[in-house]
N, C-alpha and C positions, 0 to 999 in steps of 0.2 A: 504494500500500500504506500503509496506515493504520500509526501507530506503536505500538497494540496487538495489530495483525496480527505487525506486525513481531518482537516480542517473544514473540509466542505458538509452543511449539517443534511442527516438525510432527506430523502425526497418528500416525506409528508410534511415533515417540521420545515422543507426548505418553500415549502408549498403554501402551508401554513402563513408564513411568513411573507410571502410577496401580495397575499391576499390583503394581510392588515395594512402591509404601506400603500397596496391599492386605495385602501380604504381611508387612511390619514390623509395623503394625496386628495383624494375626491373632500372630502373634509374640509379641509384647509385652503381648496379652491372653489366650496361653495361658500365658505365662510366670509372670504374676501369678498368674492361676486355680490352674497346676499348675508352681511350680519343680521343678528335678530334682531325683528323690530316690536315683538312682544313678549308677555313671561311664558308661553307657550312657544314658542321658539330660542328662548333663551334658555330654559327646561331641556327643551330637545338637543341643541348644543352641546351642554353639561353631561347628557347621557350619554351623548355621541361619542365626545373626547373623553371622558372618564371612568364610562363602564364598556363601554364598545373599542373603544378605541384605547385603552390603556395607558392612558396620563395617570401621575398620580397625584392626587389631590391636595395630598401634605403638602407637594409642589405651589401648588397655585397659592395655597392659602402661605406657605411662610415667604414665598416671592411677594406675595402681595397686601401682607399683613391681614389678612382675614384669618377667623376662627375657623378651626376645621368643622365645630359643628354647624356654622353657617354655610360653607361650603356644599358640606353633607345633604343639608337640607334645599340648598338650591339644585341638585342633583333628581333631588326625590319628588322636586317642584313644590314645597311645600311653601317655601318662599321664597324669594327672589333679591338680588341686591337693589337698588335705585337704577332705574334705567340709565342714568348718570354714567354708571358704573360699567354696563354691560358691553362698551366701546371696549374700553380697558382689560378685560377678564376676554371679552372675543380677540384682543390683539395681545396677549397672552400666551393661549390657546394656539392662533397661528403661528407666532414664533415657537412654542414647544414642538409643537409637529412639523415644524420645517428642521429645529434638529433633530430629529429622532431619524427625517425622512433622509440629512444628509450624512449621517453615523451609518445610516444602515448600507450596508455594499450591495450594487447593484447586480442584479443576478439577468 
């Protein structure tokens, strides 16, 4: 086994994997296209990038001085920050998944 074999992860996990950054990708380019413009799109955001999409939330919240349990709960749509806010938390969001998107090697 060759040591680029070696390093290359198998076909389901590799498979796996080109799926999610499809999916940050699409993410992150409708984010820009079309931020939320309400708390049901800002909900749906949250859910995208943090339960779908695999951001981690401790992230946002200690980048951004929020509570994790307000995080948690914007997640769950229970409540939402100030729409004030939701510019900043979606431009967040697109810079985390732009690096995850340029960490990960192109397959």
């Amino acid at each position: 086994m060759t040591a680029q074999a070696a390093a290359e992860p198998p076909p389901l996990t590799r498979s796996m994997r080109a799926a999610r950054m499809a999916a940050l990708h699409t993410l992150s380019s409708s984010l820009q296209t079309a931020p939320p413009s309400d708390r049901d799109g800002f909900t749906d955001m949250m859910t995208a990038a943090f339960r779908e999409g695999g951001l981690d939330v401790r992230d946002l919240a200690g980048d951004m001085g929020y509570s994790l349990s307000s995080t948690y709960r914007w997640i769950e749509g229970s409540s939402s920050p100030h729409p004030s806010q939701w510019k900043l938390v979606t431009h967040w969001i697109v810079g985390r998944i732009d690096a995850v998107l340029l960490r990960e090697p192109r397959t």
